[in-house]
Biopython code that builds the backbone (N, CA, C, O; Angstrom):
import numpy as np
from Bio.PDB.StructureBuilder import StructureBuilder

atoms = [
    (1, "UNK", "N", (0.847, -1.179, 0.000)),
    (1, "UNK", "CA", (0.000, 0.000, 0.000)),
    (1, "UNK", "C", (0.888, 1.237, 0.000)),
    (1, "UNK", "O", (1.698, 1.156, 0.923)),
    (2, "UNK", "N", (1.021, 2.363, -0.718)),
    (2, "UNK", "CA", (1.366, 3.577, -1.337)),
    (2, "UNK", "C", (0.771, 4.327, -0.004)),
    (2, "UNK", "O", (-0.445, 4.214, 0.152)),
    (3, "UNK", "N", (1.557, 5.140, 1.047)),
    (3, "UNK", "CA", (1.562, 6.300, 1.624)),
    (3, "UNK", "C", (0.506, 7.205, 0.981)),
    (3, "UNK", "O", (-0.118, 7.765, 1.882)),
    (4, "UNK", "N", (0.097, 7.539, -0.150)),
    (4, "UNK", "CA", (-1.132, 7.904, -0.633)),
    (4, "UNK", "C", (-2.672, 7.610, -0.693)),
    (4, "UNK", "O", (-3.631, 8.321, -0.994)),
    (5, "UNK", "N", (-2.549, 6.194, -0.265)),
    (5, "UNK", "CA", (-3.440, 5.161, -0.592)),
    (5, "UNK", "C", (-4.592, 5.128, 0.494)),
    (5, "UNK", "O", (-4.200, 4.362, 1.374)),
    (6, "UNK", "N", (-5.839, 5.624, 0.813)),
    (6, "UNK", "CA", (-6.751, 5.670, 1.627)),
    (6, "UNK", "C", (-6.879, 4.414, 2.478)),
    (6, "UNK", "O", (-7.324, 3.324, 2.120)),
    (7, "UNK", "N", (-6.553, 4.656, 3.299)),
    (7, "UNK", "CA", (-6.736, 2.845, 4.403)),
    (7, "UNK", "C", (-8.666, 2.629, 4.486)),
    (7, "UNK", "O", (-9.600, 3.431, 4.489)),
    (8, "UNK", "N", (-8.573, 1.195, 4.542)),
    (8, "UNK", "CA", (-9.887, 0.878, 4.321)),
    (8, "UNK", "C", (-10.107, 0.844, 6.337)),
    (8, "UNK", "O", (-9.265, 0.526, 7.177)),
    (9, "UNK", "N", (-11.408, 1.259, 6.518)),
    (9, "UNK", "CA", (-11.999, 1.199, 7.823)),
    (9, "UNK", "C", (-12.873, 0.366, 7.247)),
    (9, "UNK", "O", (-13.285, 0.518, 6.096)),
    (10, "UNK", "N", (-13.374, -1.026, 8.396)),
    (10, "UNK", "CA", (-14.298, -1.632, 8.293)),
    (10, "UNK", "C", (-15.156, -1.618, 9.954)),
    (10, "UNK", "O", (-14.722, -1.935, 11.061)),
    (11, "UNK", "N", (-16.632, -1.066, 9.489)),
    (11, "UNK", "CA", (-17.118, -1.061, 10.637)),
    (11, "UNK", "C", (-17.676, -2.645, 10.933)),
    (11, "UNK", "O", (-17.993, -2.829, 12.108)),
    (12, "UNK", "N", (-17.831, -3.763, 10.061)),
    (12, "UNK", "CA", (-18.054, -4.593, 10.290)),
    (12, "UNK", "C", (-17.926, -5.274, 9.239)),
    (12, "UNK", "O", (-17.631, -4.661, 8.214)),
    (13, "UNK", "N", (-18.102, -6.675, 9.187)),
    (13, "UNK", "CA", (-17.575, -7.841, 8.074)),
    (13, "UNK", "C", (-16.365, -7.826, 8.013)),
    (13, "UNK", "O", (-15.676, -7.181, 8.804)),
    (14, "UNK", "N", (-15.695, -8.843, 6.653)),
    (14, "UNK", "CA", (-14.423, -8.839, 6.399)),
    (14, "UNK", "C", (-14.963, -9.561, 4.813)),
    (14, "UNK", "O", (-15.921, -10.309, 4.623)),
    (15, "UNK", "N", (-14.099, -9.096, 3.953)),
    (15, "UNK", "CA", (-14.189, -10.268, 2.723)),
    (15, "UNK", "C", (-13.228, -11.090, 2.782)),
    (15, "UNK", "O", (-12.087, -10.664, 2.604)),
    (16, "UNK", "N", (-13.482, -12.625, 3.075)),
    (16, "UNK", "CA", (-12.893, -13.777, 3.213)),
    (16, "UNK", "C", (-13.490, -14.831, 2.564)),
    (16, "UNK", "O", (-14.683, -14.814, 2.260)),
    (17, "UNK", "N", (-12.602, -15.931, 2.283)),
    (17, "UNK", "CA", (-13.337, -16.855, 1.795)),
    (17, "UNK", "C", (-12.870, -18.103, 2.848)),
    (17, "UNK", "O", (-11.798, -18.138, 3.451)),
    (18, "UNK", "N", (-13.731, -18.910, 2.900)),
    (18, "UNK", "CA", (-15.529, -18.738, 2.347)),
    (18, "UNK", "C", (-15.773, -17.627, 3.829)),
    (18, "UNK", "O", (-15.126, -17.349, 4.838)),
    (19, "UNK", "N", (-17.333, -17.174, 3.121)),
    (19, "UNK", "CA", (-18.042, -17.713, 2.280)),
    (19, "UNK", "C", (-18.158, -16.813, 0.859)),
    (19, "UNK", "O", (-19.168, -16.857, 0.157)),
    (20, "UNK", "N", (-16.936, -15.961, 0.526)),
    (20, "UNK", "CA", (-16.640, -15.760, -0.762)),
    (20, "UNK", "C", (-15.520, -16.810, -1.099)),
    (20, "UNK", "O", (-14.462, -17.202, -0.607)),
    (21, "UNK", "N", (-16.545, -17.135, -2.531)),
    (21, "UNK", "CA", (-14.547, -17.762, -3.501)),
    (21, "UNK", "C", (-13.845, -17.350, -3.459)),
    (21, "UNK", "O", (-13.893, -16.394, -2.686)),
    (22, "UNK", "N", (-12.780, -17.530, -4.030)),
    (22, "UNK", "CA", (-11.469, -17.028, -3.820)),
    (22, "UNK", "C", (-11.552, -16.093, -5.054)),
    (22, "UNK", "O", (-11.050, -14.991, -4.832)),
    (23, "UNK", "N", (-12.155, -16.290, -6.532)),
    (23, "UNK", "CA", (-12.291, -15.438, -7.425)),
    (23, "UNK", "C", (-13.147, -13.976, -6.886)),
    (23, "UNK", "O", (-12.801, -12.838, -7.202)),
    (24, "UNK", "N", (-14.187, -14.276, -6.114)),
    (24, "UNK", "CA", (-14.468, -13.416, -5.455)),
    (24, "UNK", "C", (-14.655, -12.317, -4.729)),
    (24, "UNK", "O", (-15.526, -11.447, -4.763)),
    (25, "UNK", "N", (-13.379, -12.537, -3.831)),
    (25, "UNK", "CA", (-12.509, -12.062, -2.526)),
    (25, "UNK", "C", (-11.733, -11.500, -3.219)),
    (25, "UNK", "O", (-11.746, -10.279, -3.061)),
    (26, "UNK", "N", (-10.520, -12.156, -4.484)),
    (26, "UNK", "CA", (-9.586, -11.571, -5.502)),
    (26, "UNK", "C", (-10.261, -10.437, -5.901)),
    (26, "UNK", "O", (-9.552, -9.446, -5.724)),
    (27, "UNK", "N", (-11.778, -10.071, -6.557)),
    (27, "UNK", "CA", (-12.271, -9.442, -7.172)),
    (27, "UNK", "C", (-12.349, -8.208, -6.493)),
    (27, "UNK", "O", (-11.773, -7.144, -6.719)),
    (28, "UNK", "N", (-13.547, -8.686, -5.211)),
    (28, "UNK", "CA", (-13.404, -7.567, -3.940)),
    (28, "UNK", "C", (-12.345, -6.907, -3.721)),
    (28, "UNK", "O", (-12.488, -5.685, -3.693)),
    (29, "UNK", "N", (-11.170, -7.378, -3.530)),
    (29, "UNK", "CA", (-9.837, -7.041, -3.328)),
    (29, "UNK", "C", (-9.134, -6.245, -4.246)),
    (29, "UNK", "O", (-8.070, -5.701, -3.951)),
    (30, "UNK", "N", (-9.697, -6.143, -5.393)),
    (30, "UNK", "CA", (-9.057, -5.617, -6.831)),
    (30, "UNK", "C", (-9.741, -4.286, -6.558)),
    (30, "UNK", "O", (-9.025, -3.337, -6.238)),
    (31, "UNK", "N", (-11.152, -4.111, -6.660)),
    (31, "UNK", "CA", (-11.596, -3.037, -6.806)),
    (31, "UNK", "C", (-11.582, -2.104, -5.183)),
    (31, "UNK", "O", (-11.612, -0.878, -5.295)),
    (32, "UNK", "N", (-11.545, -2.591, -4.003)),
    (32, "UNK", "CA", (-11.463, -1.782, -3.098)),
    (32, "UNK", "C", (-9.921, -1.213, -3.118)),
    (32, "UNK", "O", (-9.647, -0.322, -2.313)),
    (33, "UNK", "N", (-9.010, -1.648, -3.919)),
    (33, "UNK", "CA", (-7.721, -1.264, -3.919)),
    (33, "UNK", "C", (-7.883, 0.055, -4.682)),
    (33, "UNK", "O", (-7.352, 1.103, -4.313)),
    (34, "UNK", "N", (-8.829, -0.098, -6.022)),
    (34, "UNK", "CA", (-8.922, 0.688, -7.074)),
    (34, "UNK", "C", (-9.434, 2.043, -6.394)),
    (34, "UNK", "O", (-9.103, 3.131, -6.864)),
    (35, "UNK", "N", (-10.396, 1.914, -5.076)),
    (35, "UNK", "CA", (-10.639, 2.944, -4.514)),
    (35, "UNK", "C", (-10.208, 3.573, -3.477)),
    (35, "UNK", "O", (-10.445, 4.725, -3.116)),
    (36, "UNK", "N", (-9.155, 2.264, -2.713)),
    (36, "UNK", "CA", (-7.946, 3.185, -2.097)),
    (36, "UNK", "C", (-7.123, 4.406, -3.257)),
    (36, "UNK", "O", (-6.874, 5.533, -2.830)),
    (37, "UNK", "N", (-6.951, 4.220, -3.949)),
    (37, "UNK", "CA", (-5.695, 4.901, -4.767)),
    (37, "UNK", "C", (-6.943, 6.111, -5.456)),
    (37, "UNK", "O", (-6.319, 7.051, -5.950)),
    (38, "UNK", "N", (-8.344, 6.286, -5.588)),
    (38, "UNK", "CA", (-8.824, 7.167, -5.820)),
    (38, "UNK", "C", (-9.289, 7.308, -7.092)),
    (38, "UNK", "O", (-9.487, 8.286, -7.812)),
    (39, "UNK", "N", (-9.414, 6.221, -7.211)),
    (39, "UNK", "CA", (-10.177, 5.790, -8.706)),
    (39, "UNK", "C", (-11.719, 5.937, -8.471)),
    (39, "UNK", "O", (-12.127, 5.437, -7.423)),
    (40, "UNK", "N", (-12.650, 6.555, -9.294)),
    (40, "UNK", "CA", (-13.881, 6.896, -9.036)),
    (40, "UNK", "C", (-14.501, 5.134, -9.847)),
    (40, "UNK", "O", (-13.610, 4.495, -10.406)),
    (41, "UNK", "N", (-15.101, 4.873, -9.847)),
    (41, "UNK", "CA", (-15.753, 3.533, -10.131)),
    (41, "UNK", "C", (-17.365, 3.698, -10.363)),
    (41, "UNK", "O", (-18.026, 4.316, -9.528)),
    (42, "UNK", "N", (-17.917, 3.181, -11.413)),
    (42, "UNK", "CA", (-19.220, 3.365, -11.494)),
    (42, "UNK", "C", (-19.636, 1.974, -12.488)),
    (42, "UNK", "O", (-18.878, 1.060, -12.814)),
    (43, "UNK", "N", (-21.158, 2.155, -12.859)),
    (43, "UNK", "CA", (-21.942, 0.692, -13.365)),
    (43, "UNK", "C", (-20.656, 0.118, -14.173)),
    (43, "UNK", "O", (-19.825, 0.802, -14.771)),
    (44, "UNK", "N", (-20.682, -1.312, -14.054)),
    (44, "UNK", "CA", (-21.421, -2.284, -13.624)),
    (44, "UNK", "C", (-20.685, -2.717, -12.277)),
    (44, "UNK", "O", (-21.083, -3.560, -11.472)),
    (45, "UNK", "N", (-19.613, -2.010, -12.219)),
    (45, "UNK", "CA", (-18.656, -2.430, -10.697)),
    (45, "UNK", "C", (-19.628, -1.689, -9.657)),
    (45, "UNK", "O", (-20.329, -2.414, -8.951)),
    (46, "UNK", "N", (-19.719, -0.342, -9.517)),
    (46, "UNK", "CA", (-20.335, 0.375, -8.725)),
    (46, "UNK", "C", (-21.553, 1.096, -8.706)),
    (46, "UNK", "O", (-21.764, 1.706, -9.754)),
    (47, "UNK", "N", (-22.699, 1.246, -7.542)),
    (47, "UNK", "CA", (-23.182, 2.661, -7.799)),
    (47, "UNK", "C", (-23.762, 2.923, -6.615)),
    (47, "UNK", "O", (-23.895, 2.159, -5.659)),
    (48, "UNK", "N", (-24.181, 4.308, -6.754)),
    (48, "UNK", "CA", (-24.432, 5.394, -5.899)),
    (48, "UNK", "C", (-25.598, 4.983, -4.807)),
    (48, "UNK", "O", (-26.638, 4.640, -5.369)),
    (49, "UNK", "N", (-25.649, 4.943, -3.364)),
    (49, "UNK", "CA", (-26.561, 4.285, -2.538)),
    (49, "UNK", "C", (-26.763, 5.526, -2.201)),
    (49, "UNK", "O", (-26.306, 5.621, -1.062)),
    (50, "UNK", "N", (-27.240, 6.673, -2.573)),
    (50, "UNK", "CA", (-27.753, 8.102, -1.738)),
    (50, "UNK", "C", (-29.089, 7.563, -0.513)),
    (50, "UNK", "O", (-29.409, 8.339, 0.388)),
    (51, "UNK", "N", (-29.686, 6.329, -0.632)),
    (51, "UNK", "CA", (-31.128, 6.503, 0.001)),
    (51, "UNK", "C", (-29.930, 6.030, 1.409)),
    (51, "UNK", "O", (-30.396, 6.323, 2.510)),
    (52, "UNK", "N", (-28.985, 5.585, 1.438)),
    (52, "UNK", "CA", (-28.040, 5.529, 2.878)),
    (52, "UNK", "C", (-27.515, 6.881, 3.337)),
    (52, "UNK", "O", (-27.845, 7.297, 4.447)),
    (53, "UNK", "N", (-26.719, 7.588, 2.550)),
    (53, "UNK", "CA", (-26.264, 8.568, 3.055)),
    (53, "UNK", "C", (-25.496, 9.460, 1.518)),
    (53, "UNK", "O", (-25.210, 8.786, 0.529)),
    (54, "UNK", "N", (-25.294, 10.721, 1.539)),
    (54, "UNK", "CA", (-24.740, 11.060, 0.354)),
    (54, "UNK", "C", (-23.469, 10.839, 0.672)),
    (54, "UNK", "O", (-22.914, 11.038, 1.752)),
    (55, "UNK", "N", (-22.970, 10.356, -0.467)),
    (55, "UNK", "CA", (-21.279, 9.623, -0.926)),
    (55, "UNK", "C", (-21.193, 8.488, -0.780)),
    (55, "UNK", "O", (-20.036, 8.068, -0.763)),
    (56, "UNK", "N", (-22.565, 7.225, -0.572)),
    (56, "UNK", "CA", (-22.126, 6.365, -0.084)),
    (56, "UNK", "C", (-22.524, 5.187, -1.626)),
    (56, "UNK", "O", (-23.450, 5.470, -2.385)),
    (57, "UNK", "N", (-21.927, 4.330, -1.767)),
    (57, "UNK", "CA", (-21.718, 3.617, -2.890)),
    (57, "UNK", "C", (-22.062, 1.951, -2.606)),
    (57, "UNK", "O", (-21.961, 1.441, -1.491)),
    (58, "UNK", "N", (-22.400, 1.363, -3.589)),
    (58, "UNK", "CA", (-22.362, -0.085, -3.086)),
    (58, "UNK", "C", (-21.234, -0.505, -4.061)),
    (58, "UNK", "O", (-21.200, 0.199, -5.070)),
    (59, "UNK", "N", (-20.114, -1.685, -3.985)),
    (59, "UNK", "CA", (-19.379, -2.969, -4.816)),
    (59, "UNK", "C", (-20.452, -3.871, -5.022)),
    (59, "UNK", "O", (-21.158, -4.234, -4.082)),
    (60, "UNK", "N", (-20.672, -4.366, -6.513)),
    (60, "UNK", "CA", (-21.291, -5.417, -6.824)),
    (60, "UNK", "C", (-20.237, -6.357, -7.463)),
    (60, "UNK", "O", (-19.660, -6.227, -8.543)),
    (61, "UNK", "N", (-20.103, -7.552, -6.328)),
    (61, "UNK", "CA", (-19.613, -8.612, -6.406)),
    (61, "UNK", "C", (-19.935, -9.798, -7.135)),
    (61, "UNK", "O", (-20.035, -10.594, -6.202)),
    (62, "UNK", "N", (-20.159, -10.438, -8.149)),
    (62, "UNK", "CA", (-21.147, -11.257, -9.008)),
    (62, "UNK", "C", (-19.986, -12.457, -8.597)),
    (62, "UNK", "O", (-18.840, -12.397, -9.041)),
    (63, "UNK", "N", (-20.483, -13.633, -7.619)),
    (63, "UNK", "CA", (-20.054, -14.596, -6.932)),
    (63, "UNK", "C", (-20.089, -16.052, -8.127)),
    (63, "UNK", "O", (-20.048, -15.840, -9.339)),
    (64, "UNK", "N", (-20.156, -17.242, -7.649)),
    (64, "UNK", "CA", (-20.346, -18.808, -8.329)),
    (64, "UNK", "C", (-21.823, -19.060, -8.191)),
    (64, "UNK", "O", (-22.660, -19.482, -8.990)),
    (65, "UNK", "N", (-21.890, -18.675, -6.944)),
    (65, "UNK", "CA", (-23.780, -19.001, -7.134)),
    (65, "UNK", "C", (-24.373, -17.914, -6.109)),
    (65, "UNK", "O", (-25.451, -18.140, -5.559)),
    (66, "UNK", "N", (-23.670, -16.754, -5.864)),
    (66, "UNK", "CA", (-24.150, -15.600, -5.331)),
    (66, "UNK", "C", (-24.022, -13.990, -5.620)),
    (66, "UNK", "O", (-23.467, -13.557, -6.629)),
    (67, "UNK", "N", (-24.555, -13.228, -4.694)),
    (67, "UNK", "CA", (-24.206, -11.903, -5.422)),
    (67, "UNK", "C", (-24.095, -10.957, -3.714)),
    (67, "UNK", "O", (-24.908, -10.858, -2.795)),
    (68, "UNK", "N", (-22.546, -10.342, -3.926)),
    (68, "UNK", "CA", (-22.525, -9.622, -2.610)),
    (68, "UNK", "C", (-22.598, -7.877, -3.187)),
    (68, "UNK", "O", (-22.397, -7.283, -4.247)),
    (69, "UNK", "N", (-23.038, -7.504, -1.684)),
    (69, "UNK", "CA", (-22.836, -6.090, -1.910)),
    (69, "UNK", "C", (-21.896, -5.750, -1.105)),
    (69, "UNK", "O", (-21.918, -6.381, -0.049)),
    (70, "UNK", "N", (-20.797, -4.726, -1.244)),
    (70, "UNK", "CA", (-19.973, -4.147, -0.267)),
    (70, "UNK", "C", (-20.144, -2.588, -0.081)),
    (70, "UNK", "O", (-19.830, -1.943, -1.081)),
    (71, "UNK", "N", (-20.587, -1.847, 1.021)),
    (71, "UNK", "CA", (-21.692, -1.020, 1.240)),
    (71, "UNK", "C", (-20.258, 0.151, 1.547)),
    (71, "UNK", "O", (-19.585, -0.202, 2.515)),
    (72, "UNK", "N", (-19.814, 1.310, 0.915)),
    (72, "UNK", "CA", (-18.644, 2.036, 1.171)),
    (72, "UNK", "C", (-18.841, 3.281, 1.258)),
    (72, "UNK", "O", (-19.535, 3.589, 0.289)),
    (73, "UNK", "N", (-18.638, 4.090, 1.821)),
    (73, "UNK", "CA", (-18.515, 5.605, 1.663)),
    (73, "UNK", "C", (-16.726, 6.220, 1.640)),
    (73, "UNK", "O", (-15.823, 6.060, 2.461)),
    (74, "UNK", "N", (-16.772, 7.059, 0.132)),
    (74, "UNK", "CA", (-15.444, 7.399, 0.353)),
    (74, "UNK", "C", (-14.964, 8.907, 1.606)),
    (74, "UNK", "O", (-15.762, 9.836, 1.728)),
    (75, "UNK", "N", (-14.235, 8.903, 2.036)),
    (75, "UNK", "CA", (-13.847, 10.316, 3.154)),
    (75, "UNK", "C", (-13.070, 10.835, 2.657)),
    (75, "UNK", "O", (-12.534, 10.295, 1.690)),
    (76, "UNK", "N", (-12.620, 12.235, 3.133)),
    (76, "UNK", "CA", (-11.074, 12.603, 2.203)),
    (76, "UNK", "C", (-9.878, 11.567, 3.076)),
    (76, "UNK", "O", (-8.794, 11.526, 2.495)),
    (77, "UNK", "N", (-9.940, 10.926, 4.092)),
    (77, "UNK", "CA", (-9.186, 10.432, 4.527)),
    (77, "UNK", "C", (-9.431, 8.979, 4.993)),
    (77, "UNK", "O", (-8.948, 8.466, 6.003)),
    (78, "UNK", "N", (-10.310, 8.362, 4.041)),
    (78, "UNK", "CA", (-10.655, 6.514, 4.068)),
    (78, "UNK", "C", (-11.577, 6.296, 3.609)),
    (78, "UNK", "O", (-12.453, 7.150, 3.480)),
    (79, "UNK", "N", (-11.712, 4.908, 3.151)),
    (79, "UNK", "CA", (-12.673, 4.469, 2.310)),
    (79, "UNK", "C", (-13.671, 3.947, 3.695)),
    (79, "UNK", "O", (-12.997, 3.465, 4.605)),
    (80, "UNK", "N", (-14.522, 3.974, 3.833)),
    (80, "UNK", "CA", (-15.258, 3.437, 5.112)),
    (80, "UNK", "C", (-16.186, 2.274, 4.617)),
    (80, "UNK", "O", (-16.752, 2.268, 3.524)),
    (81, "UNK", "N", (-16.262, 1.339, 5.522)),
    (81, "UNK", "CA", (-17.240, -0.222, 4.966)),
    (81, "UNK", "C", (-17.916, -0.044, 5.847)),
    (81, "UNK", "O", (-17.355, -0.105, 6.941)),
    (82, "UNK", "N", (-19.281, 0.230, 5.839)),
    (82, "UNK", "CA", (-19.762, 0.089, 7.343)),
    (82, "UNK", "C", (-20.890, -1.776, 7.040)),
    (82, "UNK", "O", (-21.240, -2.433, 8.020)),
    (83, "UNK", "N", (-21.190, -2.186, 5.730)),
    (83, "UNK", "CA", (-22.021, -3.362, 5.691)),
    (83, "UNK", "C", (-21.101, -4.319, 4.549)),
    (83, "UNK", "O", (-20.447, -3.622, 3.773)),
    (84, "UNK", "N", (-20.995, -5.533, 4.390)),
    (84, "UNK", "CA", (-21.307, -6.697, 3.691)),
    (84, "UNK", "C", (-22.350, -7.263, 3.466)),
    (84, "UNK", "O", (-22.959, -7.330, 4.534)),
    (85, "UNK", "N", (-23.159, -7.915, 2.322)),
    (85, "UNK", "CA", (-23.881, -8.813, 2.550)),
    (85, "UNK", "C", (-24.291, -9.626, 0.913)),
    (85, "UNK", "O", (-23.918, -9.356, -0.228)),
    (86, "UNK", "N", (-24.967, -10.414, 1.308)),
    (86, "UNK", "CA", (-25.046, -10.958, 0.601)),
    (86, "UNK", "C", (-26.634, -10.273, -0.308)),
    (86, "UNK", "O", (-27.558, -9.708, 0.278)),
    (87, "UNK", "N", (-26.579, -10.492, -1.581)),
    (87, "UNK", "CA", (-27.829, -9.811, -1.816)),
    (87, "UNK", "C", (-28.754, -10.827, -2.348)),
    (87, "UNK", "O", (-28.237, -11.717, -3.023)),
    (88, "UNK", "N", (-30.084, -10.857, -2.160)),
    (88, "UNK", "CA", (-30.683, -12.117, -2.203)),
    (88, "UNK", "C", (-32.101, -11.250, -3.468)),
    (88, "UNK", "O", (-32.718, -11.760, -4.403)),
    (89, "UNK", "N", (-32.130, -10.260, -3.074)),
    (89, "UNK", "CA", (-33.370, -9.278, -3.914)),
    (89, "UNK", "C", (-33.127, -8.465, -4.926)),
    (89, "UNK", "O", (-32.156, -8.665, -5.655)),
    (90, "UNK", "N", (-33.738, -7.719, -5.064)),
    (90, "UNK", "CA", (-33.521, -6.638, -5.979)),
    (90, "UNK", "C", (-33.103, -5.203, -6.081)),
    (90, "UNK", "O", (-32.429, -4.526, -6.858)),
    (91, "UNK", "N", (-34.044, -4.943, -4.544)),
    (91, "UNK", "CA", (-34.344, -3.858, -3.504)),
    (91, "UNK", "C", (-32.932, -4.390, -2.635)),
    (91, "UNK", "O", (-32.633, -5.583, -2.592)),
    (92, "UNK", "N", (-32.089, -3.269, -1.927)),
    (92, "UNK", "CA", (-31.780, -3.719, -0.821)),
    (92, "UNK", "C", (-32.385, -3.482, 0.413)),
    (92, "UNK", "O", (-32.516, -2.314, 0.781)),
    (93, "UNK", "N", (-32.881, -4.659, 1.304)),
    (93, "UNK", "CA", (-32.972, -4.574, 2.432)),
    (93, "UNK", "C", (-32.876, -3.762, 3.022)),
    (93, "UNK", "O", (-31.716, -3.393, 3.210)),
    (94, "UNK", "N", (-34.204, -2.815, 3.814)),
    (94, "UNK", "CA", (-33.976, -1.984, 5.079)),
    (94, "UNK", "C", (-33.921, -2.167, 5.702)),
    (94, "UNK", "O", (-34.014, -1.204, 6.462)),
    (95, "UNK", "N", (-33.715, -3.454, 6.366)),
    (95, "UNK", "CA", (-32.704, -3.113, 7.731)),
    (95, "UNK", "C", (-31.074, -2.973, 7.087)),
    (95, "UNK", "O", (-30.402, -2.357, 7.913)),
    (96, "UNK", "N", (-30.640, -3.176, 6.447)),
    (96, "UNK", "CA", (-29.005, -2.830, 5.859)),
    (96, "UNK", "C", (-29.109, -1.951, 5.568)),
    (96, "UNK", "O", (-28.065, -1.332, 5.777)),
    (97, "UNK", "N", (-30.383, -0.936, 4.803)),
    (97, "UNK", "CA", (-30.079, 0.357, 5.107)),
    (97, "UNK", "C", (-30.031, 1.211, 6.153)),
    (97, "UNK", "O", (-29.479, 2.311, 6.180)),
    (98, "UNK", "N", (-30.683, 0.616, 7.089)),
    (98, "UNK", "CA", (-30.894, 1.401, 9.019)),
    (98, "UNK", "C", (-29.763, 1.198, 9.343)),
    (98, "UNK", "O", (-29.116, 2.140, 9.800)),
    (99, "UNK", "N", (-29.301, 0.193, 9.238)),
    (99, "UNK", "CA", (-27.915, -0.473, 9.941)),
    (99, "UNK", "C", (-26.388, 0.368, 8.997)),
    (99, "UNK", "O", (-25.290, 0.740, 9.412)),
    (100, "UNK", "N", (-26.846, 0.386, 8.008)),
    (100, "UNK", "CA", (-26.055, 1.445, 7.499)),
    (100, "UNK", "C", (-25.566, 2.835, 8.205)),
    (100, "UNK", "O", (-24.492, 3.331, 8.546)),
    (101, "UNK", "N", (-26.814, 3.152, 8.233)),
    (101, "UNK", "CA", (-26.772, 4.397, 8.374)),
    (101, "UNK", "C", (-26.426, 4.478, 9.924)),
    (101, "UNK", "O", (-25.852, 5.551, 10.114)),
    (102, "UNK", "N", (-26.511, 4.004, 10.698)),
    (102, "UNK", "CA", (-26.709, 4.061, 12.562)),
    (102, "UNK", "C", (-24.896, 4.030, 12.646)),
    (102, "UNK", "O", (-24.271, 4.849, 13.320)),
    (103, "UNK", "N", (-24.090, 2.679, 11.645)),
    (103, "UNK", "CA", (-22.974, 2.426, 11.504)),
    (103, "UNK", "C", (-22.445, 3.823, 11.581)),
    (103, "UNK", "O", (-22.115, 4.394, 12.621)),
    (104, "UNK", "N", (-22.375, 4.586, 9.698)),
    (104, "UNK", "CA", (-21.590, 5.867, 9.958)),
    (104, "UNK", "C", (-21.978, 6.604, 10.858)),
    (104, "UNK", "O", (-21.040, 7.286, 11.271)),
    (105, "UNK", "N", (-23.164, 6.857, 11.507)),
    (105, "UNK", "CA", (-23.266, 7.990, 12.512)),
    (105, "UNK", "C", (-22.779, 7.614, 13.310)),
    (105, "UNK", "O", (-22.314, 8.651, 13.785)),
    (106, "UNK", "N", (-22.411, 6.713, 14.036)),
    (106, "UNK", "CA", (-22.011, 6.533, 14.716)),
    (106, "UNK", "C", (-20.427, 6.813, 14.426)),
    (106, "UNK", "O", (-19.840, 7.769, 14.934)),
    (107, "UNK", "N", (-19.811, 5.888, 13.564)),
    (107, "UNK", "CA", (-18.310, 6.540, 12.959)),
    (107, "UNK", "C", (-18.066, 8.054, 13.374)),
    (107, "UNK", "O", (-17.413, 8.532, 14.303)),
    (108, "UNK", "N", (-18.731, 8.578, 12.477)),
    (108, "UNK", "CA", (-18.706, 9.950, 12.244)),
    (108, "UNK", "C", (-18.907, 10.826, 13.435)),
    (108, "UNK", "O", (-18.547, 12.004, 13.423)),
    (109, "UNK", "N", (-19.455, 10.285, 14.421)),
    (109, "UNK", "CA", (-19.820, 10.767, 15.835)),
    (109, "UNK", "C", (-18.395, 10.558, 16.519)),
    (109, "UNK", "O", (-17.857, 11.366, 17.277)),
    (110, "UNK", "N", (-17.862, 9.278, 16.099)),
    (110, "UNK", "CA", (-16.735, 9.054, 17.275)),
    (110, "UNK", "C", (-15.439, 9.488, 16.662)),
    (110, "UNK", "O", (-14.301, 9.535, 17.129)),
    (111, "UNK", "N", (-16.022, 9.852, 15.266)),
    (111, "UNK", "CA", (-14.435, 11.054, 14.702)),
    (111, "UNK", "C", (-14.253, 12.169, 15.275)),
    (111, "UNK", "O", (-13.132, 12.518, 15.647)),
    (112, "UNK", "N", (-15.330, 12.903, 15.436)),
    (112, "UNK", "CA", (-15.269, 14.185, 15.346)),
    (112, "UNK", "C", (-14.438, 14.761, 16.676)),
    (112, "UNK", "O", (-14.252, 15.970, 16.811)),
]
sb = StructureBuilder()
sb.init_structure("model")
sb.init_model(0)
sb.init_chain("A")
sb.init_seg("    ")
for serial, (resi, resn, name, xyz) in enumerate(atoms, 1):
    if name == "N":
        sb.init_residue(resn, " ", resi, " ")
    sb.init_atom(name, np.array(xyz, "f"), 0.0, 1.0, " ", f" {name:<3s}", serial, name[0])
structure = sb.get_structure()
């Protein structure tokens, strides 16, 4: 990691395998790097979750027989994860969006 490179904060999860593949986890791993270093990312890798919070983005992970989301907001000083999950719908889940959101406030409460 490059002295430049935004350190990832995870308020919870980890991408590991299992229960990601290893193509997976590689994948995850490729693109959260892409957004340490400040690469903006959009469809079909990324997009914009505003109904969580403004700046906050989902990773779409397209798995062997699943599909994850990795739930991120960028900072000027870290990429923040506050959810993982697996996505089973279409809609995401409100409680992952409550839980989202309670996550950074809370972050953001214990930065300041």
């Amino acid at each position: 990691m490059s002295p430049s490179d935004k350190p990832l904060v995870w308020l919870h999860s980890e991408v590991k395998s299992p229960p990601f593949s290893a193509a997976a986890r590689l994948e995850a791993g490729y693109l959260l790097r892409r957004l340490q270093r400040g690469e903006k990312l959009s469809m079909p890798q990324s997009r914009p979750m505003p109904s969580i919070v403004a700046g906050c983005h989902e990773l779409r992970i397209t798995d062997e027989h699943k599909i994850w989301r990795v739930i991120y907001r960028i900072d000027n000083d870290a990429i923040v994860i506050p959810e993982l999950f697996e996505k089973k719908t279409t809609k995401t889940p409100r409680p992952i969006i409550d839980i989202c959101k309670a996550r950074l406030r809370m972050y953001d409460n214990e930065s300041e």
